[in-house]
ChimeraX commands (.cxc) that place a marker at each C-alpha (Angstrom):
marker #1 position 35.57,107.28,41.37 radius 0.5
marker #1 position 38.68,107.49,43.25 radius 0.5
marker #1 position 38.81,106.52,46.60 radius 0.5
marker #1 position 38.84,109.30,49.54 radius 0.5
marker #1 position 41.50,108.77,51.06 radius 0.5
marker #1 position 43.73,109.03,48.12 radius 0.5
marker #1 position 41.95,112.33,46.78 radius 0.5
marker #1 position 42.76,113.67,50.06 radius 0.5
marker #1 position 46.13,112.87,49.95 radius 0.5
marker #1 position 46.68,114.35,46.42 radius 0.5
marker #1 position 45.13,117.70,47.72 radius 0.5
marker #1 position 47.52,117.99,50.47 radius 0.5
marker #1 position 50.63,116.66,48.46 radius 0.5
marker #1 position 49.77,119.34,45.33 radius 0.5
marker #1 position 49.16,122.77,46.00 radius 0.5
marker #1 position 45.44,123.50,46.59 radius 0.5
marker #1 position 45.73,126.90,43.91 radius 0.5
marker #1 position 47.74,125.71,41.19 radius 0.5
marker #1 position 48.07,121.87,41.14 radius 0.5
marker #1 position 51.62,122.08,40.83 radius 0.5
marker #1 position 54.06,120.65,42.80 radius 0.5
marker #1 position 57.27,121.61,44.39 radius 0.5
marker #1 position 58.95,119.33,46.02 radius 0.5
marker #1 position 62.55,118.43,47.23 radius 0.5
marker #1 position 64.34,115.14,48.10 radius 0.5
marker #1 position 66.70,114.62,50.73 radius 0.5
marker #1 position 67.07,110.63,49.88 radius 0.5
marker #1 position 70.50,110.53,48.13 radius 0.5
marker #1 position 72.65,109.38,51.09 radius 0.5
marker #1 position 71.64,105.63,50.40 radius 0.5
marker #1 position 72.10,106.17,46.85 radius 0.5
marker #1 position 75.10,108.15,45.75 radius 0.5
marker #1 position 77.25,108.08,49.13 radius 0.5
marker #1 position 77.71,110.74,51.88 radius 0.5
marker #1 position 77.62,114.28,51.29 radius 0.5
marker #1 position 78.74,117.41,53.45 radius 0.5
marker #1 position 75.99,119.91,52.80 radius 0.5
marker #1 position 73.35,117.02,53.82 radius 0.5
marker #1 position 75.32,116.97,57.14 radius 0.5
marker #1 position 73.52,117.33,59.61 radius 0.5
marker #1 position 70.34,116.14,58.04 radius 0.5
marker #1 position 68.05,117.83,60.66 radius 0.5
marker #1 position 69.32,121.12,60.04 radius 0.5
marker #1 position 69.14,120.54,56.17 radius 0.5
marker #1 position 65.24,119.45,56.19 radius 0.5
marker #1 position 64.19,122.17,59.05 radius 0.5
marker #1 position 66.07,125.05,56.28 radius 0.5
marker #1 position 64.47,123.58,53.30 radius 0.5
marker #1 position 60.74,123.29,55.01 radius 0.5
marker #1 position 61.47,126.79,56.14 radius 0.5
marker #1 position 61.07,127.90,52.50 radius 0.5
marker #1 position 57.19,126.07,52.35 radius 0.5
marker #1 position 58.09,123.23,49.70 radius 0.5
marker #1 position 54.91,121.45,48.72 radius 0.5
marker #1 position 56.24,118.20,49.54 radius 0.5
marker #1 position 59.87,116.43,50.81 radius 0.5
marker #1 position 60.67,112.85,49.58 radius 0.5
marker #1 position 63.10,111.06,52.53 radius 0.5
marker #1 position 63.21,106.97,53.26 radius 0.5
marker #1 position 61.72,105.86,56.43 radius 0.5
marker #1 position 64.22,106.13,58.52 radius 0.5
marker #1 position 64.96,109.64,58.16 radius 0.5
marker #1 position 61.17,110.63,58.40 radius 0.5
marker #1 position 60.88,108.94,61.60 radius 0.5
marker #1 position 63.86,110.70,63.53 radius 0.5
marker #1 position 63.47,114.22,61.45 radius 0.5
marker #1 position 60.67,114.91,60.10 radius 0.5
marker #1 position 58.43,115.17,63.58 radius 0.5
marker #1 position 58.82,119.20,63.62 radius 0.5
marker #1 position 57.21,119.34,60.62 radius 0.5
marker #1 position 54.42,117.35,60.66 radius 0.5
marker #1 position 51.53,119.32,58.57 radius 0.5
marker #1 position 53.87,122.13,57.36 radius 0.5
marker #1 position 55.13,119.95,54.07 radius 0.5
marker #1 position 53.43,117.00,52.46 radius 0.5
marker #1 position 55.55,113.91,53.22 radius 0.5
marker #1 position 57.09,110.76,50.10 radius 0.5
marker #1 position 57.87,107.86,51.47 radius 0.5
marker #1 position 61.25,106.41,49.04 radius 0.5
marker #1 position 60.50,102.53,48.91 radius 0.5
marker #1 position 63.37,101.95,47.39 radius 0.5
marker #1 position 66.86,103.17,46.13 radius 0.5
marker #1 position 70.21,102.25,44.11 radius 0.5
marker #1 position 73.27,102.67,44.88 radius 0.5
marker #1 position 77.20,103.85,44.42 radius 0.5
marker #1 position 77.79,100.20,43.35 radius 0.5
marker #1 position 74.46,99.25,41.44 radius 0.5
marker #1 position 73.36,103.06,39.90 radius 0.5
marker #1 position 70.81,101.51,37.88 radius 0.5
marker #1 position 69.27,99.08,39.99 radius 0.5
marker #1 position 66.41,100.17,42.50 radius 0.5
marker #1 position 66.34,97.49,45.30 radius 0.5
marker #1 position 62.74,97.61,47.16 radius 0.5
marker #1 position 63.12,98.76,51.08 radius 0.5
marker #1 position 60.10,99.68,52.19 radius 0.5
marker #1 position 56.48,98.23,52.11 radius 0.5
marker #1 position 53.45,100.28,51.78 radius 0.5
marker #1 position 51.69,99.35,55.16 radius 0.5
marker #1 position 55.41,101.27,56.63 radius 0.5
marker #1 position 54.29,104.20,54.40 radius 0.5
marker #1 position 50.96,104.35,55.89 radius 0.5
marker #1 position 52.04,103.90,59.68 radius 0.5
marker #1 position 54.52,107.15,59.36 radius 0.5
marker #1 position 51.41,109.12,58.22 radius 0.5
marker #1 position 53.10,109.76,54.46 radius 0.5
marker #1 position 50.74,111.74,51.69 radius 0.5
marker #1 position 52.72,109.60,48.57 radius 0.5
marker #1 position 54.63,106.41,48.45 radius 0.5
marker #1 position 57.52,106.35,45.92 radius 0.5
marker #1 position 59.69,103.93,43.80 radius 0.5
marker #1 position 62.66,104.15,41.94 radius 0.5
marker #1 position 63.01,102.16,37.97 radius 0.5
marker #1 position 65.07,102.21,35.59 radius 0.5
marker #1 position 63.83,101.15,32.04 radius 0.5
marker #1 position 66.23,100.18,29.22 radius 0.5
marker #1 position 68.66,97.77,31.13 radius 0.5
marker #1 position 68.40,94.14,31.24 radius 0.5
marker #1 position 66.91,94.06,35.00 radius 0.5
marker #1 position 63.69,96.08,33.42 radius 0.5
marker #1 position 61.21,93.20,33.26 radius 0.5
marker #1 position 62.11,93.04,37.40 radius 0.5
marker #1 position 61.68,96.87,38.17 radius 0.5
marker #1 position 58.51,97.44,36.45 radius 0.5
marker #1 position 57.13,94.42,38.27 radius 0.5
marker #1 position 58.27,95.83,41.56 radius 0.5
marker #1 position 56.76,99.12,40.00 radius 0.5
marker #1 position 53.53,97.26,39.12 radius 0.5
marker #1 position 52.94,95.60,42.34 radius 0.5
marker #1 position 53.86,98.52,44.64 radius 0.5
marker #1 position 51.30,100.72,42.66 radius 0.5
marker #1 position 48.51,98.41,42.99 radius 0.5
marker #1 position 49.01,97.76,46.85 radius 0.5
marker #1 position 49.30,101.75,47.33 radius 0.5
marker #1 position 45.94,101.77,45.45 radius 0.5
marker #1 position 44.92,99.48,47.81 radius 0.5
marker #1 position 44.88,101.48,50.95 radius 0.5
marker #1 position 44.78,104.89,48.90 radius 0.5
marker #1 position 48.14,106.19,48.66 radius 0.5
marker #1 position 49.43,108.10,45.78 radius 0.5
marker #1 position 52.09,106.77,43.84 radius 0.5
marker #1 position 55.08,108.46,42.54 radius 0.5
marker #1 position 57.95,107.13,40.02 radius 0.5
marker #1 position 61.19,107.68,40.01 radius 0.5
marker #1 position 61.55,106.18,36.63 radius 0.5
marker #1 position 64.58,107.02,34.30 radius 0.5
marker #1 position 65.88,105.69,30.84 radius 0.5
marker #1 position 69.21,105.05,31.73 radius 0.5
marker #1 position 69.45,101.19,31.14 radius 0.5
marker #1 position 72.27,99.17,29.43 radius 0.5
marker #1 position 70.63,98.71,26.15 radius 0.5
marker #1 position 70.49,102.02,25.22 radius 0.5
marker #1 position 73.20,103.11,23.21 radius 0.5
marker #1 position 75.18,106.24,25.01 radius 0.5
marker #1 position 74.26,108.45,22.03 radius 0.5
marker #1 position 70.71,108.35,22.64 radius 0.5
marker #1 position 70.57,108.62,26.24 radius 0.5
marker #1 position 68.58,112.02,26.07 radius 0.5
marker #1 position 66.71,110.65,23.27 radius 0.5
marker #1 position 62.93,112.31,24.40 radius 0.5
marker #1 position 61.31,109.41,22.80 radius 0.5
marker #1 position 63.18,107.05,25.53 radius 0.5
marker #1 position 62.18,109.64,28.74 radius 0.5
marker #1 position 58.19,109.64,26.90 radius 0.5
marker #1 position 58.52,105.73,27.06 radius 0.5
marker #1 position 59.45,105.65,30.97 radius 0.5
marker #1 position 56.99,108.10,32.24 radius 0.5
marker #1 position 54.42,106.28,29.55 radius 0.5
marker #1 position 55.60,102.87,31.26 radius 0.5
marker #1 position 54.84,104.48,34.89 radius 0.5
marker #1 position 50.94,105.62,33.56 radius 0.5
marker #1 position 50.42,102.28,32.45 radius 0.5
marker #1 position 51.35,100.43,35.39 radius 0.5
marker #1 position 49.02,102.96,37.19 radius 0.5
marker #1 position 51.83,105.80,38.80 radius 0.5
marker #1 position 49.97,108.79,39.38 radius 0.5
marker #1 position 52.95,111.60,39.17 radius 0.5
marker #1 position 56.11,110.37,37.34 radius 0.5
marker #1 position 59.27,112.06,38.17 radius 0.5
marker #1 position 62.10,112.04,35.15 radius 0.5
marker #1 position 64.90,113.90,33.58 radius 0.5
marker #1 position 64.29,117.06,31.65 radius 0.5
marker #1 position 64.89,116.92,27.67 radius 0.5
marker #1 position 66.72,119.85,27.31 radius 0.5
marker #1 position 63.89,122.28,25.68 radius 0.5
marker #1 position 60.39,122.88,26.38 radius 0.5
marker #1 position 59.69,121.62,22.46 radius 0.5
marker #1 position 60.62,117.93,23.05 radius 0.5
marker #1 position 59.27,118.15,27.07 radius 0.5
marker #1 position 55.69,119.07,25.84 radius 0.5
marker #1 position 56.05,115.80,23.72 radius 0.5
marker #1 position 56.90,113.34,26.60 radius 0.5
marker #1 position 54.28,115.34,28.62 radius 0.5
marker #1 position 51.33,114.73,26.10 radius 0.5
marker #1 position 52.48,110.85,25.71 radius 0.5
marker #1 position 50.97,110.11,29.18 radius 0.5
marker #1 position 47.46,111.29,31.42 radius 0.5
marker #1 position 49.65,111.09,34.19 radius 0.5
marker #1 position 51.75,114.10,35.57 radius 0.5
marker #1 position 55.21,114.33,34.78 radius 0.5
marker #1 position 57.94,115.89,37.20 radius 0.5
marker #1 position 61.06,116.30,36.49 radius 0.5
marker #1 position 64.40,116.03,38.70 radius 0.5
marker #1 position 67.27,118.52,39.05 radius 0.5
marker #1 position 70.04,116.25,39.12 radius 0.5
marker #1 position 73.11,118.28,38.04 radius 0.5
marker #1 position 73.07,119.91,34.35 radius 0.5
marker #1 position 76.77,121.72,35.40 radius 0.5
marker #1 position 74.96,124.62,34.92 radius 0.5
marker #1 position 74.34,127.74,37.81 radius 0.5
marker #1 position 71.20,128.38,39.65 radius 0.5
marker #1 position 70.00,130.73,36.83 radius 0.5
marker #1 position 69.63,127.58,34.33 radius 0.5
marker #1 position 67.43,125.97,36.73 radius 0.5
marker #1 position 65.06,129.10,36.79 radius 0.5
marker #1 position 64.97,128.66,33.16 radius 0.5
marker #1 position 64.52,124.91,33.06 radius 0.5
marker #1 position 61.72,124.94,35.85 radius 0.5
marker #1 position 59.82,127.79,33.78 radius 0.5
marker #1 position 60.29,126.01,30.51 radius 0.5
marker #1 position 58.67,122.39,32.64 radius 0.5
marker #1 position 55.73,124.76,33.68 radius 0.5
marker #1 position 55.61,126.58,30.50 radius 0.5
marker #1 position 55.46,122.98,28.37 radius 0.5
marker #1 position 52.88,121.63,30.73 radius 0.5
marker #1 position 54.79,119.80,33.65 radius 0.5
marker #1 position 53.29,119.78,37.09 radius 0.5
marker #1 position 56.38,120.30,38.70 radius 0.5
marker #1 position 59.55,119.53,40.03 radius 0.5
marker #1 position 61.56,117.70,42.77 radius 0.5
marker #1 position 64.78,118.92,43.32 radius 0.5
marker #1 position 67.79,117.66,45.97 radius 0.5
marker #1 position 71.23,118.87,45.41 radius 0.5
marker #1 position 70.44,122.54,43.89 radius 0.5
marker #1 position 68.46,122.98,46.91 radius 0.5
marker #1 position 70.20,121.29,49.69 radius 0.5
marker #1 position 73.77,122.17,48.25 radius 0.5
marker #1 position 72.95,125.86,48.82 radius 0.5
marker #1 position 74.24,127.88,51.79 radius 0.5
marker #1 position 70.55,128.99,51.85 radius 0.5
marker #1 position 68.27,126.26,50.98 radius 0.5
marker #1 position 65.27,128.36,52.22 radius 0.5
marker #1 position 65.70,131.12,49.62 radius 0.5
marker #1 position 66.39,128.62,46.88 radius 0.5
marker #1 position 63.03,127.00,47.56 radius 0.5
marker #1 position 61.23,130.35,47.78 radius 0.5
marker #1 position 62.62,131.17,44.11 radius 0.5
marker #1 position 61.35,127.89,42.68 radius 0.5
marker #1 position 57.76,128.78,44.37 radius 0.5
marker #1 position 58.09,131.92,42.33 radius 0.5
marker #1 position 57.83,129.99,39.09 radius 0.5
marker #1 position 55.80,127.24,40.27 radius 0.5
marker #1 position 53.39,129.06,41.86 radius 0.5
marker #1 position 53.56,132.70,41.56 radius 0.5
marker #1 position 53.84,132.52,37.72 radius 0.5
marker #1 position 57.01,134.75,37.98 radius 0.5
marker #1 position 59.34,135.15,35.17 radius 0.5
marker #1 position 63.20,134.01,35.49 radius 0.5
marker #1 position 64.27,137.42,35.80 radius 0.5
marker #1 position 62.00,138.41,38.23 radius 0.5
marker #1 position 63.05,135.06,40.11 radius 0.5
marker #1 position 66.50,135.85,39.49 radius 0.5
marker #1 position 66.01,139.09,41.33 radius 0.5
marker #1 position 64.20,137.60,43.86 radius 0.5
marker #1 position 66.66,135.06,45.02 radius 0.5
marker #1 position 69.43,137.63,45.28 radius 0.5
marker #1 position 67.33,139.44,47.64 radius 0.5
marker #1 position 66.95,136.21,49.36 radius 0.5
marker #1 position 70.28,134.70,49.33 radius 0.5
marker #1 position 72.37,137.36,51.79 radius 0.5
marker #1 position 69.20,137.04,54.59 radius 0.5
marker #1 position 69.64,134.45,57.34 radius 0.5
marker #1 position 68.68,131.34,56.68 radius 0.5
marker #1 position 64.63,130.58,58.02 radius 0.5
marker #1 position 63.94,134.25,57.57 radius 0.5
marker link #1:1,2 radius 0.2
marker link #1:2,3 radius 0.2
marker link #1:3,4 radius 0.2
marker link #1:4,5 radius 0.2
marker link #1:5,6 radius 0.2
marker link #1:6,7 radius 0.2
marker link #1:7,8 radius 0.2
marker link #1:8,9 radius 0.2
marker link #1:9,10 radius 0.2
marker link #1:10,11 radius 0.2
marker link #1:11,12 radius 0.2
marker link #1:12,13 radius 0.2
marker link #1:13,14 radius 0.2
marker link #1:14,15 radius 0.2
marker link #1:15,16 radius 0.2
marker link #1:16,17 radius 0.2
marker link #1:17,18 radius 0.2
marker link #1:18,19 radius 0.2
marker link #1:19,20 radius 0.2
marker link #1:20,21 radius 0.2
marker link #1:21,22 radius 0.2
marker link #1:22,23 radius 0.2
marker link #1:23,24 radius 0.2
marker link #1:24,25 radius 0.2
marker link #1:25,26 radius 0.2
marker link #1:26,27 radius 0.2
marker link #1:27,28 radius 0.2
marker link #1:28,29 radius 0.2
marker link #1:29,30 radius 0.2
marker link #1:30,31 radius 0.2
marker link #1:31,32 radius 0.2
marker link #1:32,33 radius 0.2
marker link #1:33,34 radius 0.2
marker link #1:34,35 radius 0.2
marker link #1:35,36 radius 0.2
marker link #1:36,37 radius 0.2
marker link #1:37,38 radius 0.2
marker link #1:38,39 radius 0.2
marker link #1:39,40 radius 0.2
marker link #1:40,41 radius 0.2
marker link #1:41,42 radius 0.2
marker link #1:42,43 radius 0.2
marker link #1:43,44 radius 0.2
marker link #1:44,45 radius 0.2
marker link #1:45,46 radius 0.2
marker link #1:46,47 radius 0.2
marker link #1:47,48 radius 0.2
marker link #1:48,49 radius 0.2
marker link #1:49,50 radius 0.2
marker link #1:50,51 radius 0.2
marker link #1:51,52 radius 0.2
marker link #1:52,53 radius 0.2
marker link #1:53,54 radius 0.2
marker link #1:54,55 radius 0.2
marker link #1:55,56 radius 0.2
marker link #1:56,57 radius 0.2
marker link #1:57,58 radius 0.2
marker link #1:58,59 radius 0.2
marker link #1:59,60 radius 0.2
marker link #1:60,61 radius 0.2
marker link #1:61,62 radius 0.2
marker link #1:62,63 radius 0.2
marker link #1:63,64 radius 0.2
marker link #1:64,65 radius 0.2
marker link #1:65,66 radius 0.2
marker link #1:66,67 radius 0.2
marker link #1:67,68 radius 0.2
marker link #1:68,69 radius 0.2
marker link #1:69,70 radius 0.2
marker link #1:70,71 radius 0.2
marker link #1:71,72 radius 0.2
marker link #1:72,73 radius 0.2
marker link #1:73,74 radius 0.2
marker link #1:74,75 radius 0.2
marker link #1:75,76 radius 0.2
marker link #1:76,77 radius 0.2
marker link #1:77,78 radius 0.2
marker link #1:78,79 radius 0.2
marker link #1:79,80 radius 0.2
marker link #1:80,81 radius 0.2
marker link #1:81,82 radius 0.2
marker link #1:82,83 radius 0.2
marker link #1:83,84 radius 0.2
marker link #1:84,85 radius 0.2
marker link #1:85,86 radius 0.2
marker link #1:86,87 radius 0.2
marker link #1:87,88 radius 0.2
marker link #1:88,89 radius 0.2
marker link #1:89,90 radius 0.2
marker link #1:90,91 radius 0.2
marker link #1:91,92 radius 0.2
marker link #1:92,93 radius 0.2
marker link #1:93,94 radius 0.2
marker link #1:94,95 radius 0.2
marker link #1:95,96 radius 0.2
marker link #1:96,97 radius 0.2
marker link #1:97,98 radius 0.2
marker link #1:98,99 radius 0.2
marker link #1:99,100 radius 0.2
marker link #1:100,101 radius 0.2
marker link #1:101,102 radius 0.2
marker link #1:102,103 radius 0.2
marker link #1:103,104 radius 0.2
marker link #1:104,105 radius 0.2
marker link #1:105,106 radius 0.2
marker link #1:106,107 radius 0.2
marker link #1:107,108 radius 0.2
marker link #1:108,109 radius 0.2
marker link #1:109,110 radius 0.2
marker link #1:110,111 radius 0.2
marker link #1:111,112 radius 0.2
marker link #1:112,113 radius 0.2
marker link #1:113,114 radius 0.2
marker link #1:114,115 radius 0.2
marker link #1:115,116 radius 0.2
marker link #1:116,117 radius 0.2
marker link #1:117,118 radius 0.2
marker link #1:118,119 radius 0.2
marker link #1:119,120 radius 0.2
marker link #1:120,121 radius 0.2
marker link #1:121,122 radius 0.2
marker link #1:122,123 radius 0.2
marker link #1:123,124 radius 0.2
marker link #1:124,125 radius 0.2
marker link #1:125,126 radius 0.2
marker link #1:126,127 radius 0.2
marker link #1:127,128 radius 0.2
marker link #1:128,129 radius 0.2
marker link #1:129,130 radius 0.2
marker link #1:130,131 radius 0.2
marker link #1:131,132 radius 0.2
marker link #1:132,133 radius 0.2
marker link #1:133,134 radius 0.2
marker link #1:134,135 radius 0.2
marker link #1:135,136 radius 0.2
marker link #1:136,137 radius 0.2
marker link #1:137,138 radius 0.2
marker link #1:138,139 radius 0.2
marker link #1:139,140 radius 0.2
marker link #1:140,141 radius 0.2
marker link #1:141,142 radius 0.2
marker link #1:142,143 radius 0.2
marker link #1:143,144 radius 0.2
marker link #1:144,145 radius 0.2
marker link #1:145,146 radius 0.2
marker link #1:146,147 radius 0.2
marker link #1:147,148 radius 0.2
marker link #1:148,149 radius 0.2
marker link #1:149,150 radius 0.2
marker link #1:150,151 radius 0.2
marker link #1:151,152 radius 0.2
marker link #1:152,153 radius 0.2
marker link #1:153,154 radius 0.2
marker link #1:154,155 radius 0.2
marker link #1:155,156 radius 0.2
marker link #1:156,157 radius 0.2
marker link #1:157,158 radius 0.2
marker link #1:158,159 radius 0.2
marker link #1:159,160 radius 0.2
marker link #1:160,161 radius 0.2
marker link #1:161,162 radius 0.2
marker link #1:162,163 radius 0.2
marker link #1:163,164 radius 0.2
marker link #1:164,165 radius 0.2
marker link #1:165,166 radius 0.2
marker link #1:166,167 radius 0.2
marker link #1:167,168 radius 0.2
marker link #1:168,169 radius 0.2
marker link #1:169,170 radius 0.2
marker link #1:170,171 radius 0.2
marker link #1:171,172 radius 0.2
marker link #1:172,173 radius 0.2
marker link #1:173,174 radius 0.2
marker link #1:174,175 radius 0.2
marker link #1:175,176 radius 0.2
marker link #1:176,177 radius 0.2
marker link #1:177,178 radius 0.2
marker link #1:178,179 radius 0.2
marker link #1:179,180 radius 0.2
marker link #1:180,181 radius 0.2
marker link #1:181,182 radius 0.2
marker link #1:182,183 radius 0.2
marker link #1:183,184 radius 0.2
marker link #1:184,185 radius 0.2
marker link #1:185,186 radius 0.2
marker link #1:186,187 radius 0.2
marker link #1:187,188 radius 0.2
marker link #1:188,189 radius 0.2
marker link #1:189,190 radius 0.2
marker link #1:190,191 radius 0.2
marker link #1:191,192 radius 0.2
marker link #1:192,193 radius 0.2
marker link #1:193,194 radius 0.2
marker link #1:194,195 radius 0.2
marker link #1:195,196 radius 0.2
marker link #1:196,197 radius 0.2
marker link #1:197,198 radius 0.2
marker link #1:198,199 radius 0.2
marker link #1:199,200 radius 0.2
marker link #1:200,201 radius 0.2
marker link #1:201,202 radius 0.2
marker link #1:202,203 radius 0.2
marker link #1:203,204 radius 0.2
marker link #1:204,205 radius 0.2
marker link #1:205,206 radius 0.2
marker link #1:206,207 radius 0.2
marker link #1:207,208 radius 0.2
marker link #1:208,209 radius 0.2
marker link #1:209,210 radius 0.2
marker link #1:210,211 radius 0.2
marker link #1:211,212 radius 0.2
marker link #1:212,213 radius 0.2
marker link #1:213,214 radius 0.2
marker link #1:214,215 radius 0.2
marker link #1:215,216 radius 0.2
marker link #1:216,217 radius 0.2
marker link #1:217,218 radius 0.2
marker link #1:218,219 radius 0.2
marker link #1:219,220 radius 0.2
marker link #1:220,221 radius 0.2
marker link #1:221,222 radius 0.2
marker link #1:222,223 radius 0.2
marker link #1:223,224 radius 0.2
marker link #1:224,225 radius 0.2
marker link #1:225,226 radius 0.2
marker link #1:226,227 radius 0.2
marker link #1:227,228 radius 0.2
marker link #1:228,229 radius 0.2
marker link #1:229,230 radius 0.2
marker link #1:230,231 radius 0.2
marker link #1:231,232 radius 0.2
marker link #1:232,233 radius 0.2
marker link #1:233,234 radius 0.2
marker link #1:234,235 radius 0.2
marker link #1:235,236 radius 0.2
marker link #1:236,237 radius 0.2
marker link #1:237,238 radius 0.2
marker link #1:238,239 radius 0.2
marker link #1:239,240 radius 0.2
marker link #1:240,241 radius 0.2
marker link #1:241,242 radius 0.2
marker link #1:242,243 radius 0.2
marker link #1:243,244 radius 0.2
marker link #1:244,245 radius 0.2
marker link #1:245,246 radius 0.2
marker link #1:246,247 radius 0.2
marker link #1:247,248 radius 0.2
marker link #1:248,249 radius 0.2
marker link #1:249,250 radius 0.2
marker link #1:250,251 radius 0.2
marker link #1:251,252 radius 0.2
marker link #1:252,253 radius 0.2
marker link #1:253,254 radius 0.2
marker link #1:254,255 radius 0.2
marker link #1:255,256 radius 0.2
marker link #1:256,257 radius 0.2
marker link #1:257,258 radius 0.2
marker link #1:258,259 radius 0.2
marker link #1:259,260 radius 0.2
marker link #1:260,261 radius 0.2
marker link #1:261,262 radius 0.2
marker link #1:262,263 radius 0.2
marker link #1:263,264 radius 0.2
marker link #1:264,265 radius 0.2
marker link #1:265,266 radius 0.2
marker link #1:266,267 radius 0.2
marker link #1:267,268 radius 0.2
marker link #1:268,269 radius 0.2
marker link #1:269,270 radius 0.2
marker link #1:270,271 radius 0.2
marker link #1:271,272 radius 0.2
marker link #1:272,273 radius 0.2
marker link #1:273,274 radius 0.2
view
């Protein structure tokens, strides 16, 4: 039986109807270098919450001096760790779990990257986070990409290599794994079926419009995903509330992508928070 306190905090991190989650990350400064539209950062997180996200993932720093106002409105992830402009496939550990706890967070979650040389040192970071999380009854979330060195650029978005990491995460006992999408709801259902875990999967940036993320989120629901958490499709949106009101459409709602479509132009002339 699982402890309490972690059943708790999965109830208030997923969304008591569905079981899905929606969630969006504001983490990326540390990791891929300064950007405008998450300037200021308070005004960013108060227009995404505004939009009822399920959860936001944010390192400890930025929890502590933003995320007061919105204590009990959004579940809160704890990052533990993060790359960088100069290392983008090596998650460096930054946070321990007893700092997760003290900030009140529902989820603790780590970066890895499998397929690289530094693998046997991320999964045991992976490993040893997950069982001290356990510990004290925290969820954990992955971050877990195949992205590494030894995998030859023309299998990159093999799904056999994105069923391996979230696979990897199950076994070292992650509870939601968040990856990269395959491409079509065909190979997704695969990588979805190779682990009891639940798989999310990130937005990062397909070079595609906002429509193509309707789509992709549908297809992730459609194929048997939990979820998603997204950063820059939200955040880099004049109106990050109405893009997170679409997504709940999906998620949530069950609405189709033309009915979301709809939905969000509706939404996307209205002032922000309304």
């Amino acid at each position: 039986m699982a402890l309490l306190g972690k059943e708790i905090r999965m109830k208030r991190l997923l969304n008591q109807q569905d079981g899905k989650l929606l969630a969006v990350a504001v983490d990326q400064a540390m990791a891929r270098g300064i950007f405008d539209e998450l300037m200021p950062i308070q005004r960013k997180i108060d227009e995404i919450v505004a939009g009822g996200p399920d959860a936001m993932t944010m390192h400890k720093g930025i929890a502590e001096m933003c995320f007061h106002p919105h204590a009990g409105k959004a579940g809160l992830i704890l990052k533990c760790s993060t790359f960088s402009p100069w290392q983008p496939n090596y998650d460096a550990w930054v946070t321990q779990v007893d700092e997760v706890v003290r900030l009140g967070a529902d989820a603790v979650s780590m970066g890895c990257i499998v397929g690289g040389d530094d693998q046997p040192e991320q999964l045991r970071n992976l490993g040893i986070i997950a069982g001290q999380a356990a510990a004290v009854g925290l969820p954990m979330i992955a971050h877990i990409y195949p992205r590494g060195n030894q995998i030859p650029e023309d299998e990159k978005n093999d799904w056999k290599h994105v069923a391996y990491a979230v696979r990897a995460g199950a076994e070292l006992g992650v509870d939601i794994v968040k990856t990269k999408y395959t491409g079509n709801p065909e190979t997704f259902r695969k990588v979805v079926e190779s682990t009891p875990g639940k798989v999310v999967v990130a937005g990062g940036d397909n070079g595609g419009g906002i429509e193509e993320y309707f789509q992709m989120v549908y297809d992730v629901i459609d194929a048997g995903g939990t979820g998603i958490t997204f950063g820059r499709i939200v955040w880099n949106n004049p109106n990050p509330t109405a893009v997170v009101k679409a997504f709940k459409n999906i998620i949530h709602n069950k609405g189709t992508v033309k009915e979301t479509i709809e939905l969000y132009n509706e939404l996307i002339n209205k002032p922000v928070y309304s």
